[in-house]
N, CA and C atoms as an extended XYZ file, in Angstrom:
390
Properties=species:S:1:pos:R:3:atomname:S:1:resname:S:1:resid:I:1 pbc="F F F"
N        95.042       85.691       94.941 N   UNK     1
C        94.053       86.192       95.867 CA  UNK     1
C        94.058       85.338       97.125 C   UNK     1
N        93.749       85.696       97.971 N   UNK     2
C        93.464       85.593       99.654 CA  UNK     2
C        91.967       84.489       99.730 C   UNK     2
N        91.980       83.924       99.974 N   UNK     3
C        90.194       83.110       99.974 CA  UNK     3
C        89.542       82.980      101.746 C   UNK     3
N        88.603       83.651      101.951 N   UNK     4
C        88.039       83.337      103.331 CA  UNK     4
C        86.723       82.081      102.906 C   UNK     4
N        86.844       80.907      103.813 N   UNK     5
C        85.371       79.977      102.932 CA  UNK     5
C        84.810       79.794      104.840 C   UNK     5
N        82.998       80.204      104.456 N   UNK     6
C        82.533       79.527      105.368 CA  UNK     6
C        81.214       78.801      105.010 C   UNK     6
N        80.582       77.695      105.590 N   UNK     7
C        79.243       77.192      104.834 CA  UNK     7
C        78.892       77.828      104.114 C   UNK     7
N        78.799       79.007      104.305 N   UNK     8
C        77.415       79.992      103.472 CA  UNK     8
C        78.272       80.554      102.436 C   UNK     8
N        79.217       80.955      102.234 N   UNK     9
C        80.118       82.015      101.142 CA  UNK     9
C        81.272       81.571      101.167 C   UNK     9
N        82.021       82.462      100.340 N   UNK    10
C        83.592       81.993       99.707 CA  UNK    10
C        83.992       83.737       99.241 C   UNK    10
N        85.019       84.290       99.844 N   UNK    11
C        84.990       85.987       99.187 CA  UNK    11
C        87.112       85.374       99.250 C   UNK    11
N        87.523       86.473       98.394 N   UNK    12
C        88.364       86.528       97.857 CA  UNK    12
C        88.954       88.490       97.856 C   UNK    12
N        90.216       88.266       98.069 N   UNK    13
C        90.776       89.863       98.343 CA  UNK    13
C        91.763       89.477       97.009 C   UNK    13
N        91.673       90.593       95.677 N   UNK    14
C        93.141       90.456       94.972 CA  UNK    14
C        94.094       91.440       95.481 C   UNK    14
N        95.280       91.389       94.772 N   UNK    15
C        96.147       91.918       95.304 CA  UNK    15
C        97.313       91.686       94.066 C   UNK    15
N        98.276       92.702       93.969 N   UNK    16
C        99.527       92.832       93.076 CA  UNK    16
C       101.130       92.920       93.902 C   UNK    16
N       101.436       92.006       93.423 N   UNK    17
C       103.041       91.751       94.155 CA  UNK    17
C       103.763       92.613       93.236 C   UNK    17
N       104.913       93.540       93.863 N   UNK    18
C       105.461       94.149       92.591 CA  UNK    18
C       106.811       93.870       93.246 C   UNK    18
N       107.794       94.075       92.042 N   UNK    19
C       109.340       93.604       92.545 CA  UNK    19
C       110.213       94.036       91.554 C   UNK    19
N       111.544       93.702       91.921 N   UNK    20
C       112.921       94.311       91.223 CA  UNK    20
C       113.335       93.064       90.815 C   UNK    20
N       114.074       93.548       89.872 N   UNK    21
C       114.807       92.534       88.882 CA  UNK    21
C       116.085       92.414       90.140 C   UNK    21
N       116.533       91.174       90.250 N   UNK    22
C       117.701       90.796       91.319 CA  UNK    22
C       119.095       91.037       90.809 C   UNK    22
N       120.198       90.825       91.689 N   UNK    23
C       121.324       90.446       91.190 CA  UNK    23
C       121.238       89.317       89.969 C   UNK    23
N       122.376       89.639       89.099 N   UNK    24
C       122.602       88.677       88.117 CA  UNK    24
C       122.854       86.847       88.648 C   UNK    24
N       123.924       86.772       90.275 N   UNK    25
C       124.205       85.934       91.147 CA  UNK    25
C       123.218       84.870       91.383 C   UNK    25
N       122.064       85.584       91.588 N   UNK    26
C       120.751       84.984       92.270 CA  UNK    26
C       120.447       83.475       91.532 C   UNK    26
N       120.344       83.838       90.039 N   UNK    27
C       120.361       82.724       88.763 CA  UNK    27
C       121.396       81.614       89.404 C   UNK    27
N       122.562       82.210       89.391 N   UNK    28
C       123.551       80.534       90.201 CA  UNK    28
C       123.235       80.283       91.189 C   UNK    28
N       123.311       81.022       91.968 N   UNK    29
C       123.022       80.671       93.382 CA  UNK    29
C       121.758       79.987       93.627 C   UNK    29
N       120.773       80.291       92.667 N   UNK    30
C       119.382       79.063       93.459 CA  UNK    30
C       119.150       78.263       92.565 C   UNK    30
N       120.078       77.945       91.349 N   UNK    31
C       120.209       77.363       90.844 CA  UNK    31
C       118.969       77.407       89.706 C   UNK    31
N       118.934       78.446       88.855 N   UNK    32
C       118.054       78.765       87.532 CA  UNK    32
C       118.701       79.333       86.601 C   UNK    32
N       118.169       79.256       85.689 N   UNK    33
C       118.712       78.968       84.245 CA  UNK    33
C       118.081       80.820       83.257 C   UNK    33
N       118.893       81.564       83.132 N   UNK    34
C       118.208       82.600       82.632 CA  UNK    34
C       117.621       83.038       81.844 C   UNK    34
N       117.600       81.848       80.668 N   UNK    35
C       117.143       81.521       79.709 CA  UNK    35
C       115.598       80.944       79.832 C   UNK    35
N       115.548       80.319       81.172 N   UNK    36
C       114.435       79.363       81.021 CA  UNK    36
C       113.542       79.975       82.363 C   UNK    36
N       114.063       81.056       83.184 N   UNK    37
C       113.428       81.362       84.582 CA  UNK    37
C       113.670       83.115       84.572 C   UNK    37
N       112.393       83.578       85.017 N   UNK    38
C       112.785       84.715       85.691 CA  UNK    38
C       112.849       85.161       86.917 C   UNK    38
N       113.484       85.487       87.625 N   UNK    39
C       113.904       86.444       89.288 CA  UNK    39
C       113.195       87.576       89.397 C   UNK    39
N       112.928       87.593       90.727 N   UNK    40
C       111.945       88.549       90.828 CA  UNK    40
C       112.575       89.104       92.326 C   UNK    40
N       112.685       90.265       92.771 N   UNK    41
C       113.161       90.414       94.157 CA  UNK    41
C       111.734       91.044       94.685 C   UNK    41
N       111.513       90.763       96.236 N   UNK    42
C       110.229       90.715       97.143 CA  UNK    42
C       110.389       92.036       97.903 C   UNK    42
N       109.653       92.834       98.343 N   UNK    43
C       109.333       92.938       99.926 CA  UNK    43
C       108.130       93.009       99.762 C   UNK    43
N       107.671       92.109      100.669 N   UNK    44
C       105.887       92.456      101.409 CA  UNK    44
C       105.595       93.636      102.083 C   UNK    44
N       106.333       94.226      102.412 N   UNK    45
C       106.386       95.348      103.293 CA  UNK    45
C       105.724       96.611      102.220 C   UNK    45
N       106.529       96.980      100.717 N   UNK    46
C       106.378       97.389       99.723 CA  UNK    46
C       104.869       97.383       98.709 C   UNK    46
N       104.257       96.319       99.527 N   UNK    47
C       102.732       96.037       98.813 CA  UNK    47
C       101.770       96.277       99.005 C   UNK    47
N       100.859       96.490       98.713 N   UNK    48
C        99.843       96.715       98.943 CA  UNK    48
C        98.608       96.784       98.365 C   UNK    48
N        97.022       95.985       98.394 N   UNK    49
C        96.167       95.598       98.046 CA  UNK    49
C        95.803       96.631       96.788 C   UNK    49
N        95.244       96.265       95.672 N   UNK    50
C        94.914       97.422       95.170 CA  UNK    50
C        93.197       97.730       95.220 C   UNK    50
N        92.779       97.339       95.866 N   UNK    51
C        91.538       97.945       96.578 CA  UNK    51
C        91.357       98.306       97.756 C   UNK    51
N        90.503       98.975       98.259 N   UNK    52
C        90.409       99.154       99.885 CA  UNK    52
C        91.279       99.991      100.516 C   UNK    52
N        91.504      100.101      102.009 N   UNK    53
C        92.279      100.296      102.760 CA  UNK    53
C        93.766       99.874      102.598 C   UNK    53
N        95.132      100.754      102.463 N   UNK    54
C        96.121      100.006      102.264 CA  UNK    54
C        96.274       99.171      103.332 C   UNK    54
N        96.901       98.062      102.895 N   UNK    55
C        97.348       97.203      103.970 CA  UNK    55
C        98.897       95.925      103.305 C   UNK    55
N        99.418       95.803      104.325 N   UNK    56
C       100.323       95.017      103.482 CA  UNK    56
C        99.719       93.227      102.818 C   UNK    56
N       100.574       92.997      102.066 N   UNK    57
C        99.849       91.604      101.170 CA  UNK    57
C       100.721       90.976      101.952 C   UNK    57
N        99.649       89.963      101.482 N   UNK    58
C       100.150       88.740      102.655 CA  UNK    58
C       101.878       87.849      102.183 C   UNK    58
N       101.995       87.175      103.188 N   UNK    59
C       103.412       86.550      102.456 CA  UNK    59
C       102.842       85.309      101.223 C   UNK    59
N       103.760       85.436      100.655 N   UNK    60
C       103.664       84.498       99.289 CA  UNK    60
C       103.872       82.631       99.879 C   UNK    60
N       103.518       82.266      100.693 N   UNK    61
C       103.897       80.941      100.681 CA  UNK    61
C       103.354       80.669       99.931 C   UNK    61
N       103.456       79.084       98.849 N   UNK    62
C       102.089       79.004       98.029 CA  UNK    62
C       101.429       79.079       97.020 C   UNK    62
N       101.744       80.345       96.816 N   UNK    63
C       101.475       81.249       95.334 CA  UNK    63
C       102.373       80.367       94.384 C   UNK    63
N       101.503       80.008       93.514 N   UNK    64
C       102.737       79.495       92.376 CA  UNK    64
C       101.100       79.857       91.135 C   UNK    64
N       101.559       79.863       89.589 N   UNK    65
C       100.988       80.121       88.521 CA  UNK    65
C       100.400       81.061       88.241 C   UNK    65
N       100.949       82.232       89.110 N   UNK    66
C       100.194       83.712       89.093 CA  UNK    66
C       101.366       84.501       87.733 C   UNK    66
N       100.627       85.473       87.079 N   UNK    67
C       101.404       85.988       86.031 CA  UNK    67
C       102.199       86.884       86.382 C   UNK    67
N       103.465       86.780       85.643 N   UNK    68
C       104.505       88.041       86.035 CA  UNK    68
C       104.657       89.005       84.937 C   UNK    68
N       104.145       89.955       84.770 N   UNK    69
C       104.551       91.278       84.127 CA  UNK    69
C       105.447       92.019       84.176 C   UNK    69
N       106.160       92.168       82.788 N   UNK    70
C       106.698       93.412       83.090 CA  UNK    70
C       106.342       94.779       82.987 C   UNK    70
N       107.154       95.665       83.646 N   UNK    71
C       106.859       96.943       83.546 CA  UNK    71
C       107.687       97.896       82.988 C   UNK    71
N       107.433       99.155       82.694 N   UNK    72
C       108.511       99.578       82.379 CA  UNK    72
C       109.325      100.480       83.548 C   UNK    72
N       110.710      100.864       83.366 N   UNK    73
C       111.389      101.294       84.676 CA  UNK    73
C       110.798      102.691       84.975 C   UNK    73
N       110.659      102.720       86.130 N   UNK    74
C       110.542      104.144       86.868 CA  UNK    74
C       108.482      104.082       86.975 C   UNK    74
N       108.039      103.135       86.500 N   UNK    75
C       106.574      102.941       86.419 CA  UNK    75
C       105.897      102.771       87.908 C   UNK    75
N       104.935      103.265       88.284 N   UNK    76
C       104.146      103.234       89.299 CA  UNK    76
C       103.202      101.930       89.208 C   UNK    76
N       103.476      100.768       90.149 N   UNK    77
C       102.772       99.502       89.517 CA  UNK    77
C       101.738       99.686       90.173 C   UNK    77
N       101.320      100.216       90.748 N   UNK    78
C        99.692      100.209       91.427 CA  UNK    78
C        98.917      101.274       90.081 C   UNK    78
N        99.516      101.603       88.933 N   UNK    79
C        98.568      102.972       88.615 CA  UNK    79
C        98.856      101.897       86.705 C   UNK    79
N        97.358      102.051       86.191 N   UNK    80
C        97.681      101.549       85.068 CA  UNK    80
C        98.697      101.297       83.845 C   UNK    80
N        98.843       99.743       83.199 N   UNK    81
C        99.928       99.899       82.613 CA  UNK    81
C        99.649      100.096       81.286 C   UNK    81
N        99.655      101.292       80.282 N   UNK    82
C        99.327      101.080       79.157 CA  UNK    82
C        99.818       99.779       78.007 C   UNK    82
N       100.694       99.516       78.415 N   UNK    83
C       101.316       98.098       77.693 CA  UNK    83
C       102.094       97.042       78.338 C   UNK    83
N       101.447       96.730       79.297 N   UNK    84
C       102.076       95.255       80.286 CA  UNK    84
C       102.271       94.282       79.146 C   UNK    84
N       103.409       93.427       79.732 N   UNK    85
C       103.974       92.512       78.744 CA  UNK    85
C       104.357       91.193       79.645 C   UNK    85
N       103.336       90.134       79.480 N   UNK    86
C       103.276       88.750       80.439 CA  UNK    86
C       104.819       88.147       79.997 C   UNK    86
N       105.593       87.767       81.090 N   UNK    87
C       107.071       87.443       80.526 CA  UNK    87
C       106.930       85.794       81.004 C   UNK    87
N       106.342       85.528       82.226 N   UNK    88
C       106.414       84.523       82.790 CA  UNK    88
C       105.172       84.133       83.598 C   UNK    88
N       105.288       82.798       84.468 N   UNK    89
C       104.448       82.089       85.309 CA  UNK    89
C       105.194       81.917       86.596 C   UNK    89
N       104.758       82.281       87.850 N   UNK    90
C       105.578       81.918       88.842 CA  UNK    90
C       106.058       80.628       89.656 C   UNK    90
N       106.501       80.252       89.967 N   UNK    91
C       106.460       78.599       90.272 CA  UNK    91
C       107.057       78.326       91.292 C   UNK    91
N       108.111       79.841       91.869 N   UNK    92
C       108.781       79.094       92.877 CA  UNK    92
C       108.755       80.297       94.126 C   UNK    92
N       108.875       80.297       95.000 N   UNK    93
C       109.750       81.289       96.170 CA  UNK    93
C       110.494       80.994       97.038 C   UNK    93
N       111.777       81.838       97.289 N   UNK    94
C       113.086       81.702       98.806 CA  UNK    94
C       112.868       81.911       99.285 C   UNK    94
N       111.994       82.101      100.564 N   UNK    95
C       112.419       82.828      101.509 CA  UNK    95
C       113.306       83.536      101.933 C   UNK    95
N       114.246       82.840      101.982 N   UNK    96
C       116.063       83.640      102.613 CA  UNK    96
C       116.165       84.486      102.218 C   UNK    96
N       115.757       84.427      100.191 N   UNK    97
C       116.248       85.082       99.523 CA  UNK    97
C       115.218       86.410       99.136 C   UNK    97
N       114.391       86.069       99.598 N   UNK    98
C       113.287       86.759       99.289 CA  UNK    98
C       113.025       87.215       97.558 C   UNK    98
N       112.802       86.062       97.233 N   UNK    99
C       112.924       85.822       95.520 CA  UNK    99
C       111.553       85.136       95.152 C   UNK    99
N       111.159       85.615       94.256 N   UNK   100
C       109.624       84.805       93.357 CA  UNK   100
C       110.521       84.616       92.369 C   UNK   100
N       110.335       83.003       91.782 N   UNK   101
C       111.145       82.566       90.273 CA  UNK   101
C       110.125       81.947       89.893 C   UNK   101
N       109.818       82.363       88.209 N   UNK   102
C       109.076       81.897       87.415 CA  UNK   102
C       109.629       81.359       85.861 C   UNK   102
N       109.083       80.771       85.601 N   UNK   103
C       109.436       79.996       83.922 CA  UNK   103
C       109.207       81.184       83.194 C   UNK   103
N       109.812       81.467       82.035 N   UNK   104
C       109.801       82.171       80.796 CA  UNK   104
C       108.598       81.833       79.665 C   UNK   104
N       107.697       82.818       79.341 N   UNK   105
C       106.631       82.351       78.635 CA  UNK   105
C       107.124       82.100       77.276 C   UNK   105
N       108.363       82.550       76.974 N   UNK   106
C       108.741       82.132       75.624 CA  UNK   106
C       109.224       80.465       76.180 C   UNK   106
N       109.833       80.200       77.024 N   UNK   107
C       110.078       78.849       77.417 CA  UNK   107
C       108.958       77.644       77.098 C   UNK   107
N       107.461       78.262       77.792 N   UNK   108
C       106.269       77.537       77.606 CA  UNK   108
C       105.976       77.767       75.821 C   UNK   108
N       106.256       78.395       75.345 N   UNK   109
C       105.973       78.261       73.983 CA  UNK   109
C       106.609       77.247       72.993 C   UNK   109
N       108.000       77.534       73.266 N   UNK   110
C       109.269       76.894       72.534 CA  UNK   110
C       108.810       74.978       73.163 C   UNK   110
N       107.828       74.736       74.388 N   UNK   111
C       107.796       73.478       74.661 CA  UNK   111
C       106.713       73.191       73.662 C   UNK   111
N       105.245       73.941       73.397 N   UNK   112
C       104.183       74.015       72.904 CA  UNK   112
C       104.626       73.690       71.487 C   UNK   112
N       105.485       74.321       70.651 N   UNK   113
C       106.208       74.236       69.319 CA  UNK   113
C       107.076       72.543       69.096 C   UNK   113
N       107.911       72.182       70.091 N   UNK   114
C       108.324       71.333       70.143 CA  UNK   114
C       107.144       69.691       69.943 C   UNK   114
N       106.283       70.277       71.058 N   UNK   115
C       105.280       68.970       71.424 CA  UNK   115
C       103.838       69.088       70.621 C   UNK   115
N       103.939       70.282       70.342 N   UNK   116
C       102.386       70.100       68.940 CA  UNK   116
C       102.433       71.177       68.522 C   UNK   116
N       103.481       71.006       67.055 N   UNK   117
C       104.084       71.961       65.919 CA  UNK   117
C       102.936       72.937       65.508 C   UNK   117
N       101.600       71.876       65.302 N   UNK   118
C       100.164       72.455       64.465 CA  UNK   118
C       100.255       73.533       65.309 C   UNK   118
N        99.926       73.644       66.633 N   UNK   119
C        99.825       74.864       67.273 CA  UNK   119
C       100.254       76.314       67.547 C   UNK   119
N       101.694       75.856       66.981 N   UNK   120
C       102.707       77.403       66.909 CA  UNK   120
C       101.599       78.292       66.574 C   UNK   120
N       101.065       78.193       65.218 N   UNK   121
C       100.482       79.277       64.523 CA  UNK   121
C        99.749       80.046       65.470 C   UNK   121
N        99.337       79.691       66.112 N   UNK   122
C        98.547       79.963       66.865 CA  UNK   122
C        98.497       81.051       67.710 C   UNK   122
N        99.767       81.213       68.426 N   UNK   123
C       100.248       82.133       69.571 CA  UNK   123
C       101.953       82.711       69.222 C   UNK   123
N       101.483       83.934       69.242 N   UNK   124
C       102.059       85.394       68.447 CA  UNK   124
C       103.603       85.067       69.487 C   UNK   124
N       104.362       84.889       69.001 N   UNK   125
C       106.171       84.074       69.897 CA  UNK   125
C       106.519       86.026       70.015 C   UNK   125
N       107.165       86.300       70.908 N   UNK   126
C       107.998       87.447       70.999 CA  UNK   126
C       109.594       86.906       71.876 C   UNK   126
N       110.585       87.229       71.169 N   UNK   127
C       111.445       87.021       71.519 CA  UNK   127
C       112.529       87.758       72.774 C   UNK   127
N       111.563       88.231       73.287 N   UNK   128
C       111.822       89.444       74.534 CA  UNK   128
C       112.730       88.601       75.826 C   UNK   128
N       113.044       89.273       76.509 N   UNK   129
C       113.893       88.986       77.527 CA  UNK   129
C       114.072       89.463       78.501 C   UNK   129
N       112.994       90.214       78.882 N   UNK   130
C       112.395       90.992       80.258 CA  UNK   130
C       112.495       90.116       81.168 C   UNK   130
C-alpha cells in the first residue's frame, strides 16, 4: 500500500501487482536460484488499483515482503481467486529488467524445519513449484 501521513491522519491506498512468469534466462542472468527464488515479470502500465477510479500503481521501488500468489493461467487477477496459492515473499526488484524476485515459501519452511524441527508440525509443507 501507498501511505499519505499528516499530523492529524495516516490513509493508505491498496493495490495488486500482477505479472508473468519470465524467461527461464532471467534466473542466470540476475543471478537466482530456481529452487530458492521466484521471477515475476512487471508492467506498471498493466495495473491497476483495485478500488476506486482506475489508475496506474505506483512503481515498486521499495516494496519488498509483500505476498506473491499464484494464479491460474488465463485468470483475470483483478476478479476473485477461488484458490490462490501463496508461493513466495518478495524481496527484490530490476528495474532494467523489470522483474519482482521473491524467496520460495517452501524455501522459508525447509529453513523453519532445519532451525526448529518442533515446529514443522505445524505448517501444512506443499511441494509445489509455481
Amino acid at each position: 500500500a501507498t501511505s499519505t501521513s499528516t499530523p492529524e491522519s495516516c490513509s493508505a491506498e491498496f493495490f495488486a501487482l500482477t505479472g508473468a512468469v519470465p524467461h527461464e534466462q532471467f534466473y542466470r542472468k540476475l543471478g537466482f536460484q530456481r529452487e530458492v527464488h521466484v521471477l515475476i515479470q512487471f508492467n506498471v502500465h498493466r495495473n491497476v488499483m483495485l478500488r476506486g477510479p482506475a489508475k496506474n500503481t505506483p512503481m515498486p521501488w521499495g516494496m519488498s515482503g509483500a505476498a506473491i500468489f499464484s494464479w491460474p493461467r488465463g485468470a483475470d487477477p483483478l476478479q476473485p481467486n477461488p484458490n490462490p496459492k501463496l508461493v513466495g515473499i518478495t524481496t527484490d526488484w530490476d528495474k532494467p529488467h523489470a522483474i519482482f524476485a521473491g524467496t520460495r515459501m517452501y524455501f522459508f519452511i525447509k529453513m523453519i524445519e532445519l532451525n526448529n524441527p518442533g515446529l514443522l508440525h505445524l505448517i501444512p509443507a506443499d511441494h509445489g513449484t509455481a
